[in-house]
N, CA, C and O atoms as a GROMACS GRO file, in nm:
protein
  496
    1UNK      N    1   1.086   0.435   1.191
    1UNK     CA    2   1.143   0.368   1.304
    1UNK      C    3   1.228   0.253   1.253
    1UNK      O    4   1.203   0.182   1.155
    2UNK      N    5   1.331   0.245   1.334
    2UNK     CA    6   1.443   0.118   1.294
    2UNK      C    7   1.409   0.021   1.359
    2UNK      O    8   1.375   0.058   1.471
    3UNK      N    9   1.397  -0.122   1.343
    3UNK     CA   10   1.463  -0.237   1.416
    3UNK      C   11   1.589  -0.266   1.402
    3UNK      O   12   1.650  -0.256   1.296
    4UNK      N   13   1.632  -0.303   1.505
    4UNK     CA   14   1.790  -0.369   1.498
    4UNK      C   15   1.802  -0.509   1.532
    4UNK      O   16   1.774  -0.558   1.642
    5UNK      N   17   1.844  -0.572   1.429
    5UNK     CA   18   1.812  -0.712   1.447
    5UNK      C   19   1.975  -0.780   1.481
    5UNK      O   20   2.080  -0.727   1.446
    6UNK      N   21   1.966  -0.875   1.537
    6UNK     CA   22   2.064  -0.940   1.615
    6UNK      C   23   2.185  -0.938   1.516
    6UNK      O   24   2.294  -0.953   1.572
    7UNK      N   25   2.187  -0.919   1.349
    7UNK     CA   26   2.332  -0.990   1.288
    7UNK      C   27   2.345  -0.808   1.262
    7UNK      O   28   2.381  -0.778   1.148
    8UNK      N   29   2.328  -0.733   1.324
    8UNK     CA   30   2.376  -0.596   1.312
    8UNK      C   31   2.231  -0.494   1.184
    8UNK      O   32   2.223  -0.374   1.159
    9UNK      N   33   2.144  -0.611   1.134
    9UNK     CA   34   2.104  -0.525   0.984
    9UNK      C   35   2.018  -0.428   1.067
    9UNK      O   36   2.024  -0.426   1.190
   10UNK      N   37   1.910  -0.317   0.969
   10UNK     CA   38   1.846  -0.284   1.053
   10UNK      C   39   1.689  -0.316   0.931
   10UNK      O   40   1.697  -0.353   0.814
   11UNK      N   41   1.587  -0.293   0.994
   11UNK     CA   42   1.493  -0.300   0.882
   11UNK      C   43   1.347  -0.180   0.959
   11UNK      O   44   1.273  -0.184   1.057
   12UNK      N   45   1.368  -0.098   0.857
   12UNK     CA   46   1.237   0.012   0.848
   12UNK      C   47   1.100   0.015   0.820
   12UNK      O   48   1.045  -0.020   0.715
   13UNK      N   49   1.050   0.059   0.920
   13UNK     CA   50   0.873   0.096   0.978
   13UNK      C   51   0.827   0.175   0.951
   13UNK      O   52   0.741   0.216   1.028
   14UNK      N   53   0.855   0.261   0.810
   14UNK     CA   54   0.833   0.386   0.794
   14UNK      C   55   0.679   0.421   0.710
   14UNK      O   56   0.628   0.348   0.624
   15UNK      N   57   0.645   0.501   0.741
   15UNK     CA   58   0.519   0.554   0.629
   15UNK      C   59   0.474   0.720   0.648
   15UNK      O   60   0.507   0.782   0.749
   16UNK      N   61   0.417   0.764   0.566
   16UNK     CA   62   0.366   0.884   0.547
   16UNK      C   63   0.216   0.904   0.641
   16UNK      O   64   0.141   0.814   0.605
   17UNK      N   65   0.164   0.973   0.725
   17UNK     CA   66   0.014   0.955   0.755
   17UNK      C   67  -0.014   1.116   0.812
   17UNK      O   68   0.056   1.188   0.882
   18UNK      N   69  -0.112   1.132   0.765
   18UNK     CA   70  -0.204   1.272   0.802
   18UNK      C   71  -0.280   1.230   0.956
   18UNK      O   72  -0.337   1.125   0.986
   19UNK      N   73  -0.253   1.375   1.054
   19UNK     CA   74  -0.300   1.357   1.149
   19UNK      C   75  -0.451   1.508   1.111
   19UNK      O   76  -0.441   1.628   1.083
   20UNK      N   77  -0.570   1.415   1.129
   20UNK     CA   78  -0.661   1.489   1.163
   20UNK      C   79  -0.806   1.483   1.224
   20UNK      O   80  -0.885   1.390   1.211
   21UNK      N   81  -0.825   1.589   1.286
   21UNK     CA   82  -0.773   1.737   1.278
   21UNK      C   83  -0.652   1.746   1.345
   21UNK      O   84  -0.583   1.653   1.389
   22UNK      N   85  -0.633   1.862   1.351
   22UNK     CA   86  -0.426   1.880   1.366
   22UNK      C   87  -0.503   1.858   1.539
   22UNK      O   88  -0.572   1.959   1.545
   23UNK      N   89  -0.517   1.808   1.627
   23UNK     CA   90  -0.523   1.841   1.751
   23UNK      C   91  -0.517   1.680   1.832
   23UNK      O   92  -0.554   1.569   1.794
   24UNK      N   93  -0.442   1.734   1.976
   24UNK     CA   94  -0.395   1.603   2.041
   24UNK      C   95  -0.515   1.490   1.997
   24UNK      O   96  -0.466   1.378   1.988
   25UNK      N   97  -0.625   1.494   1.975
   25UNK     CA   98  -0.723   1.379   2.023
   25UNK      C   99  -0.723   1.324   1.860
   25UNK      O  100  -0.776   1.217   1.829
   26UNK      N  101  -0.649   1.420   1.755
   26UNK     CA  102  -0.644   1.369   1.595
   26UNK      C  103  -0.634   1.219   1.593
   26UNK      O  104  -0.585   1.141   1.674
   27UNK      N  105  -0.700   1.199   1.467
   27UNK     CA  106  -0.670   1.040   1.417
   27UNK      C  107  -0.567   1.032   1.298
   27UNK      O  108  -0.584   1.098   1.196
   28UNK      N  109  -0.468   0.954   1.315
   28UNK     CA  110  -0.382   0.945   1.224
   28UNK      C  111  -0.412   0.846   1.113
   28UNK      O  112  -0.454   0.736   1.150
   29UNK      N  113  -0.400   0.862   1.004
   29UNK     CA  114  -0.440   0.755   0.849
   29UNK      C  115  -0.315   0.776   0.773
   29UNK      O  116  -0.270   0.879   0.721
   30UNK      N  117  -0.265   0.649   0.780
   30UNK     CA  118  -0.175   0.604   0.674
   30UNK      C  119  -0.208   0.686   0.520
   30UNK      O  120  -0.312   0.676   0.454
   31UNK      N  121  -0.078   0.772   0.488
   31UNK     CA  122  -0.127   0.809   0.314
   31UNK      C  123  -0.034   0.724   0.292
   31UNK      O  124  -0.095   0.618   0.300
   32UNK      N  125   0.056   0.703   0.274
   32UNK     CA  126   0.183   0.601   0.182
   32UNK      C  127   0.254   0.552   0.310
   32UNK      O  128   0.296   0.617   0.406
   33UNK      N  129   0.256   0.414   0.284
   33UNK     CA  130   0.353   0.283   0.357
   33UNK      C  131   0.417   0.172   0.230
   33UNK      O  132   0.358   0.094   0.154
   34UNK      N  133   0.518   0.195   0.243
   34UNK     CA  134   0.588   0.109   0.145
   34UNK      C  135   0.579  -0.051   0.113
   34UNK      O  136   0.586  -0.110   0.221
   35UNK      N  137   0.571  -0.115   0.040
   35UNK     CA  138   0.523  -0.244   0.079
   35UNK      C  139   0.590  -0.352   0.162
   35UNK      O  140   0.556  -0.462   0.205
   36UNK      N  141   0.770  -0.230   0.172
   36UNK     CA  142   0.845  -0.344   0.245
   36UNK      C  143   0.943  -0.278   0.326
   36UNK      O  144   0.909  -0.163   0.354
   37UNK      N  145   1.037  -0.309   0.366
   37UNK     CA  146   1.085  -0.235   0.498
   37UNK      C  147   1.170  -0.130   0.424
   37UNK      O  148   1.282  -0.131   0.474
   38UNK      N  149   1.161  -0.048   0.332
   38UNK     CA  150   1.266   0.103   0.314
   38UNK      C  151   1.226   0.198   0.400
   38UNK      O  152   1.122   0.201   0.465
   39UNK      N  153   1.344   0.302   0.394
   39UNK     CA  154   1.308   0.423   0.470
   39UNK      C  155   1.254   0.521   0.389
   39UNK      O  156   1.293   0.535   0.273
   40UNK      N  157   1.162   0.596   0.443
   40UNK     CA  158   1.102   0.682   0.346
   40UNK      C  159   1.153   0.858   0.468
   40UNK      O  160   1.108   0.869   0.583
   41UNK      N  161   1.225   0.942   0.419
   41UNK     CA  162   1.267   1.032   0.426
   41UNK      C  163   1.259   1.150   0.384
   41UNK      O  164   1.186   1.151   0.285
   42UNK      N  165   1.301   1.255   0.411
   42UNK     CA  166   1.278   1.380   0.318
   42UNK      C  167   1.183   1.447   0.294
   42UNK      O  168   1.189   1.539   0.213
   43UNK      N  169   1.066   1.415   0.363
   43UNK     CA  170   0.923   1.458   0.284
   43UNK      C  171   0.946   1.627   0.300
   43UNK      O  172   1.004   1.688   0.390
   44UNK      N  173   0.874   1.683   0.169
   44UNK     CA  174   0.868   1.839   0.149
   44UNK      C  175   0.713   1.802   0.082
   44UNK      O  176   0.668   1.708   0.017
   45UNK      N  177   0.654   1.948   0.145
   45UNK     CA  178   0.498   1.944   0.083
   45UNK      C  179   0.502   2.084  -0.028
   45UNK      O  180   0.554   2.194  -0.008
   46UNK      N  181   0.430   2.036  -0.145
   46UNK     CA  182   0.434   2.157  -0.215
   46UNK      C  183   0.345   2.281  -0.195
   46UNK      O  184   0.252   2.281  -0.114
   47UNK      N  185   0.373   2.380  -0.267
   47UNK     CA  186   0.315   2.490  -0.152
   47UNK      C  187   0.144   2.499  -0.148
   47UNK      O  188   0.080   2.559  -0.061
   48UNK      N  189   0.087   2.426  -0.263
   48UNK     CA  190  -0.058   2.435  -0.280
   48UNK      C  191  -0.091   2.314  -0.182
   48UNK      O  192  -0.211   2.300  -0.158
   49UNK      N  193   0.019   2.200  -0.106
   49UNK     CA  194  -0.026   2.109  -0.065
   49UNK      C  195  -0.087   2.018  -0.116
   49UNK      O  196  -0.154   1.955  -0.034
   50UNK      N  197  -0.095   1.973  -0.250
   50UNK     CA  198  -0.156   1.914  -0.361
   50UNK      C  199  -0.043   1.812  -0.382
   50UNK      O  200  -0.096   1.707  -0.417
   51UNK      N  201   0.087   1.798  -0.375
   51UNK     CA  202   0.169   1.637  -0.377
   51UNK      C  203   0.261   1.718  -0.282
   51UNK      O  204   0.277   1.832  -0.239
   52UNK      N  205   0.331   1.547  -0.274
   52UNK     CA  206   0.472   1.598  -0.212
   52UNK      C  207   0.598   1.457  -0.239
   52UNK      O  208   0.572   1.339  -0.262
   53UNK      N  209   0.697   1.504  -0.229
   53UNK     CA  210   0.814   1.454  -0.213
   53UNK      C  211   0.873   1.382  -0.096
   53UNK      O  212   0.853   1.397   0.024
   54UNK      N  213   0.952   1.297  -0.163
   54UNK     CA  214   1.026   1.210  -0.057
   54UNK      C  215   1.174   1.157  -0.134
   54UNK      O  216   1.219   1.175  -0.247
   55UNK      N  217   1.220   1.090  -0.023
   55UNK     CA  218   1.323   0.985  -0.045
   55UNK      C  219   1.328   0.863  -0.025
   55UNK      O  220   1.333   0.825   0.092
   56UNK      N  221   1.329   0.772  -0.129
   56UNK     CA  222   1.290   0.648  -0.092
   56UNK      C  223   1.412   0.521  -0.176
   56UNK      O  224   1.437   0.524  -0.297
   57UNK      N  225   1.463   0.431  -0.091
   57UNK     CA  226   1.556   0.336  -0.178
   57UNK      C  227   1.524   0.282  -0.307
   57UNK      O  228   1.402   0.265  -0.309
   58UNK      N  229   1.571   0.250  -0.406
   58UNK     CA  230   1.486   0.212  -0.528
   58UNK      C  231   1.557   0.044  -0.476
   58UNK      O  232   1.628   0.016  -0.379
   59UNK      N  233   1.489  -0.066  -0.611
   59UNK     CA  234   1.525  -0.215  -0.602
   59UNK      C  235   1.709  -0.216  -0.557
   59UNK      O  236   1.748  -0.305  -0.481
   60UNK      N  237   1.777  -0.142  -0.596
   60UNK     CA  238   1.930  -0.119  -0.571
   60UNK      C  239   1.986  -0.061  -0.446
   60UNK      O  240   2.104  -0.040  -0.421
   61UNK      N  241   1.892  -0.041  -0.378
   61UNK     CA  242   1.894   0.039  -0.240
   61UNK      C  243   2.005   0.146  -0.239
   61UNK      O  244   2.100   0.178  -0.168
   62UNK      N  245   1.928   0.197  -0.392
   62UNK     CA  246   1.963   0.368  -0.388
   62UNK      C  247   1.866   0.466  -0.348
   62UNK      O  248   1.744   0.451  -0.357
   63UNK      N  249   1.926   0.568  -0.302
   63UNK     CA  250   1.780   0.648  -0.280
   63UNK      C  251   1.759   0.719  -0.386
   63UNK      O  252   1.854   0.754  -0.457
   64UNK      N  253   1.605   0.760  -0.418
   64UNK     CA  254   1.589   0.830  -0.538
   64UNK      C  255   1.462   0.908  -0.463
   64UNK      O  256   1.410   0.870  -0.359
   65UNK      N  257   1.423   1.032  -0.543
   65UNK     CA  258   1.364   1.101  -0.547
   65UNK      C  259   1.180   1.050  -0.620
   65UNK      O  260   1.148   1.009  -0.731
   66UNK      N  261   1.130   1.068  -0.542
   66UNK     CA  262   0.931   0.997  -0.543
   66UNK      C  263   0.831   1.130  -0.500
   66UNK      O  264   0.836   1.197  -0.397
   67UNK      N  265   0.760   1.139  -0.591
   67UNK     CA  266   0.626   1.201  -0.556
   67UNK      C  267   0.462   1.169  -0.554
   67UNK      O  268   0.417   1.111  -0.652
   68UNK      N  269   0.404   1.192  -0.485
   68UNK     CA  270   0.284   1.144  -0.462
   68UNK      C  271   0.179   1.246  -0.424
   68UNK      O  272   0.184   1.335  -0.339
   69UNK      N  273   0.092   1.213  -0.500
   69UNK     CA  274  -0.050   1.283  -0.434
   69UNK      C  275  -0.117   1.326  -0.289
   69UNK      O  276  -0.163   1.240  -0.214
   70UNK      N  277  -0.119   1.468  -0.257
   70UNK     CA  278  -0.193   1.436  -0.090
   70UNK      C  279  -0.296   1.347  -0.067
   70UNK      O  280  -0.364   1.350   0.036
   71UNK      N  281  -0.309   1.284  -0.140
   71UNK     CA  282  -0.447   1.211  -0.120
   71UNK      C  283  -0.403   1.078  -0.133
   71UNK      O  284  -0.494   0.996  -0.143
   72UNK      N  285  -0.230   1.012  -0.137
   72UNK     CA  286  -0.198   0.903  -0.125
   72UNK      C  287  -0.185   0.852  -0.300
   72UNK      O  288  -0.097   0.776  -0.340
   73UNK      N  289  -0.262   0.895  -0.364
   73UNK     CA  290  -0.261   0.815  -0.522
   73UNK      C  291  -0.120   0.851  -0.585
   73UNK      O  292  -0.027   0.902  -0.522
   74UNK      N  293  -0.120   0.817  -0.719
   74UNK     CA  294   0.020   0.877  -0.841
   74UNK      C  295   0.077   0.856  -0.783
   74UNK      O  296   0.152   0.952  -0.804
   75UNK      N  297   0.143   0.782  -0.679
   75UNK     CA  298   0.328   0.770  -0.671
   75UNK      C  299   0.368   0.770  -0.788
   75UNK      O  300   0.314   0.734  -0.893
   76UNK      N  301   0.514   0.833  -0.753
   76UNK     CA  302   0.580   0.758  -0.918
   76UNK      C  303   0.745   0.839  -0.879
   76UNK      O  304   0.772   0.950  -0.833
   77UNK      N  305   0.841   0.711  -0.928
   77UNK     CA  306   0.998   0.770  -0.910
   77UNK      C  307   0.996   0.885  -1.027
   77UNK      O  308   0.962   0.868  -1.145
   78UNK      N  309   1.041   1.005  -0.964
   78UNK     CA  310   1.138   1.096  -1.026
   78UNK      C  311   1.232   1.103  -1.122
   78UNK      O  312   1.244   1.127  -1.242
   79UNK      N  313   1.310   1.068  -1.005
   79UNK     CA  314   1.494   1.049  -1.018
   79UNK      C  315   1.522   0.931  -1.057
   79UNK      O  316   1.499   0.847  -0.970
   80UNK      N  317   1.596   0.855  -1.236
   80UNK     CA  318   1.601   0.748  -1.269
   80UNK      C  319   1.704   0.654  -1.176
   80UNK      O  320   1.794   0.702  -1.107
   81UNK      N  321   1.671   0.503  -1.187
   81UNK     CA  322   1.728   0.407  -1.124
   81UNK      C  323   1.848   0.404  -1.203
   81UNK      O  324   1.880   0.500  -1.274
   82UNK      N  325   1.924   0.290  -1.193
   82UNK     CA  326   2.038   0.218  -1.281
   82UNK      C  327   2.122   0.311  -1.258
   82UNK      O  328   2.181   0.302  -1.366
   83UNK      N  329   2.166   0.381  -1.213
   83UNK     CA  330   2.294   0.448  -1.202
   83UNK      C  331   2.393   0.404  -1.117
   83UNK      O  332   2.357   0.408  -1.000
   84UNK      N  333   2.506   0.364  -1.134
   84UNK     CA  334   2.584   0.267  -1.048
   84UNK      C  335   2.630   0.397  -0.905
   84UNK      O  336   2.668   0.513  -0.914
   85UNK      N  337   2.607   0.322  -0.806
   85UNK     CA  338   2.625   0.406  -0.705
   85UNK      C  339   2.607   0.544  -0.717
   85UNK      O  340   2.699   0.625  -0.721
   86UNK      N  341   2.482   0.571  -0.722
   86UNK     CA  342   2.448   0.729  -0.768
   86UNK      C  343   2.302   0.684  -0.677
   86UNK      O  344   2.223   0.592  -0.697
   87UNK      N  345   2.307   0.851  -0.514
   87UNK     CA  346   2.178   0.856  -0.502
   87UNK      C  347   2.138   0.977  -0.508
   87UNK      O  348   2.219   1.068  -0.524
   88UNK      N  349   2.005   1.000  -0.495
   88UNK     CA  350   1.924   1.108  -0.487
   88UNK      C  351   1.835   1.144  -0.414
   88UNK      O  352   1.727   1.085  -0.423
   89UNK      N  353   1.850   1.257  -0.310
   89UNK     CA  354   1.791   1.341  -0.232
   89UNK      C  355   1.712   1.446  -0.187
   89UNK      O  356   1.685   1.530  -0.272
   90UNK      N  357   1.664   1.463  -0.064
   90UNK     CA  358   1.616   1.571  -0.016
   90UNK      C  359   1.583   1.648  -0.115
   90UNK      O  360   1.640   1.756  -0.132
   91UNK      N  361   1.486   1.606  -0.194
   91UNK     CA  362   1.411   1.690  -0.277
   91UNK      C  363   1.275   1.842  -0.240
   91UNK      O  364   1.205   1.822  -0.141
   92UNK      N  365   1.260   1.928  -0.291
   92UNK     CA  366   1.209   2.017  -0.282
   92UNK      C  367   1.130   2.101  -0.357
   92UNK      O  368   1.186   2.138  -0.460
   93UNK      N  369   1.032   2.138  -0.343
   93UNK     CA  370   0.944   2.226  -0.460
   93UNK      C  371   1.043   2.387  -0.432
   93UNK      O  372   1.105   2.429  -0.335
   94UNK      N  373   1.015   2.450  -0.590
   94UNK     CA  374   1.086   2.559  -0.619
   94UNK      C  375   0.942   2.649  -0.646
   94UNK      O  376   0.838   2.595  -0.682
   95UNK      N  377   0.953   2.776  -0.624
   95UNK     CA  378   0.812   2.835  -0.647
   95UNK      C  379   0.785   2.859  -0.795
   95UNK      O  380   0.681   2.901  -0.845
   96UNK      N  381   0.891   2.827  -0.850
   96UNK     CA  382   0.858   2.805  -1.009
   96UNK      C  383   0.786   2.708  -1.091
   96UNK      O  384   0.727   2.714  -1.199
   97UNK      N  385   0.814   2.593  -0.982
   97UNK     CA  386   0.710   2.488  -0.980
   97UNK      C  387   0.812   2.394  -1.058
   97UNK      O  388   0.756   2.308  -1.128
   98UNK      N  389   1.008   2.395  -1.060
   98UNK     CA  390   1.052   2.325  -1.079
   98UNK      C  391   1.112   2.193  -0.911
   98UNK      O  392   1.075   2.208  -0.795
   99UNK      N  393   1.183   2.106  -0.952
   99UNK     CA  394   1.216   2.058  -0.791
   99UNK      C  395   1.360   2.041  -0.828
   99UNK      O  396   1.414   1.991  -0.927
  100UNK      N  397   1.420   2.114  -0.688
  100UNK     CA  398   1.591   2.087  -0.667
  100UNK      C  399   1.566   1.984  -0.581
  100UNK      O  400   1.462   1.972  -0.516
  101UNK      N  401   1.687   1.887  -0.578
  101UNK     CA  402   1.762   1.787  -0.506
  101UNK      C  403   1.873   1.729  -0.509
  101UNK      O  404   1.915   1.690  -0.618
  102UNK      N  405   1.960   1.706  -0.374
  102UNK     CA  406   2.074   1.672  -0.364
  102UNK      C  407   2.106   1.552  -0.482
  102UNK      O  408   2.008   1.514  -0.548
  103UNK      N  409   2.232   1.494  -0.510
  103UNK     CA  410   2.236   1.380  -0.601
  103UNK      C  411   2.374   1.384  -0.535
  103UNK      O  412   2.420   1.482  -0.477
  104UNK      N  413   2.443   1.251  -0.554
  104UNK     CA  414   2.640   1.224  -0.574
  104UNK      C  415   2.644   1.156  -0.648
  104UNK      O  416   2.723   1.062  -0.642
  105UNK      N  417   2.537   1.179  -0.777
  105UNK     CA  418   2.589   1.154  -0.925
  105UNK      C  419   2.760   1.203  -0.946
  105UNK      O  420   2.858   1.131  -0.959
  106UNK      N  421   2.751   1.330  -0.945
  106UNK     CA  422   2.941   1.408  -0.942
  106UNK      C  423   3.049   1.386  -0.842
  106UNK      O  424   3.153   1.450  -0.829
  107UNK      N  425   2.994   1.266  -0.762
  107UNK     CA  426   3.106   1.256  -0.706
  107UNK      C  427   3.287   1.223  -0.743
  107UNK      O  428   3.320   1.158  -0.843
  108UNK      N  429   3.366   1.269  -0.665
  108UNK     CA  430   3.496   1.299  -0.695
  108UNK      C  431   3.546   1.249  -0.639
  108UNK      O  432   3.478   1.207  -0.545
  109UNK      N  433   3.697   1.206  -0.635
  109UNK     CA  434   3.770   1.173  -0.557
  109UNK      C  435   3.761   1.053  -0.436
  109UNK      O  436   3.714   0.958  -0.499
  110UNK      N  437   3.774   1.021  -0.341
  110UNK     CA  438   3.725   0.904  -0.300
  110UNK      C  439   3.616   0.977  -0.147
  110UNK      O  440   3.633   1.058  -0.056
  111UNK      N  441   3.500   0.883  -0.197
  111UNK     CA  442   3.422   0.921  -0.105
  111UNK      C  443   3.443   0.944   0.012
  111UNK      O  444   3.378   1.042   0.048
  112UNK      N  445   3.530   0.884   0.126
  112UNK     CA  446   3.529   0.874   0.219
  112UNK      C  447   3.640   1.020   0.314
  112UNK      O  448   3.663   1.051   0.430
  113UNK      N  449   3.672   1.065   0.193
  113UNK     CA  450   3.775   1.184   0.196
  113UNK      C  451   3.675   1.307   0.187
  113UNK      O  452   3.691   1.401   0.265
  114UNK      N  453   3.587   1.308   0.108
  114UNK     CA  454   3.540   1.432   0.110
  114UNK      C  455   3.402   1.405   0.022
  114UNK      O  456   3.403   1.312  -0.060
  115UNK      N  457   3.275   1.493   0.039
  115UNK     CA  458   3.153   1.471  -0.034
  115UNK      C  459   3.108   1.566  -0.056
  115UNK      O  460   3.077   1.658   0.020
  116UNK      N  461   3.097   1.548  -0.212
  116UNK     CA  462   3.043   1.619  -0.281
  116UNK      C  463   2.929   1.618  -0.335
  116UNK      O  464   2.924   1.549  -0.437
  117UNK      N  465   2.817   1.679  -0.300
  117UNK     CA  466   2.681   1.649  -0.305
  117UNK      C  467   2.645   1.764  -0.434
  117UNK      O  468   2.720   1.862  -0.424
  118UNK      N  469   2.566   1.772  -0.530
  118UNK     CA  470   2.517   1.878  -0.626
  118UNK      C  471   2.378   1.900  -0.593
  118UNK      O  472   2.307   1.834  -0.517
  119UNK      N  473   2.348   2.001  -0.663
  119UNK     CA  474   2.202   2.027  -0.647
  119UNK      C  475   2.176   2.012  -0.743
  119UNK      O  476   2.268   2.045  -0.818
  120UNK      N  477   2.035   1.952  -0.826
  120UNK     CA  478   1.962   1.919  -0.928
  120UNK      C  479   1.855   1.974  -0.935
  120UNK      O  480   1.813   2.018  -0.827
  121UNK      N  481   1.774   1.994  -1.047
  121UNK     CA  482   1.696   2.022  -1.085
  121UNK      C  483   1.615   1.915  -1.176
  121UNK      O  484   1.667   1.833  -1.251
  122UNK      N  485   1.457   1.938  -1.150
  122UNK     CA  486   1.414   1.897  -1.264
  122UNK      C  487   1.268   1.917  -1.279
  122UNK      O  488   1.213   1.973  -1.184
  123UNK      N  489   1.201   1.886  -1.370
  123UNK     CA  490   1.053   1.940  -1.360
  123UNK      C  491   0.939   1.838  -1.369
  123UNK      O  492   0.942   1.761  -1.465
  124UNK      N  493   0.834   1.827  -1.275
  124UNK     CA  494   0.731   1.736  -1.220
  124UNK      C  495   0.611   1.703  -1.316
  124UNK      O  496   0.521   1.629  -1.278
   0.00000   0.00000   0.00000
């Protein structure tokens, strides 16, 4: 969820939480809440349901690629920081048990003309 605060910024309410049992009267529990207002996006669950993926801003408020335990433990970034205007996305388990995700590491030409997004790979 966004706030929109009066000088235009916005600042994010976001977190991960398991509803259970899956049914209207479920109780929902926080697995991952960030310690500060990023957006957390993208989530893909892997197919054993054992971690999963996200998108989350790094200190540069890039997005990078994060995985974590169903059980909330091991976070840990993926996709390295420091890349000057370079983010990373919508990540995904492969049944090979590698993960693709978007990046505009390769971007071309001037962004605002046209985007060029790649798919990546890499292994967990």
């Amino acid at each position: 969820m966004a706030l929109r605060h009066d000088d235009g910024t916005d600042t994010w309410v976001d977190e991960i939480a398991v509803l259970s049992p899956v049914r209207p009267e479920g109780t929902l529990r926080t697995l991952f809440k960030p310690g500060d207002t990023r957006l957390v996006t993208d989530v893909d669950v892997r197919f054993d349901a054992g971690r999963m993926l996200f998108a989350m801003p790094d200190a540069q408020k890039h997005f990078q690629i994060h995985e974590i335990d169903a059980d909330g433990r091991n976070l840990r970034q993926l996709t390295p920081s420091g890349q000057h205007d370079v983010h990373n996305y919508d990540g995904c388990y492969l049944p090979d048990g590698s993960i693709a995700f978007l990046s505009t590491a390769p971007l071309q030409g001037v962004p605002c003309k046209r985007r060029r997004d790649r798919r990546h790979e890499c292994t967990a």
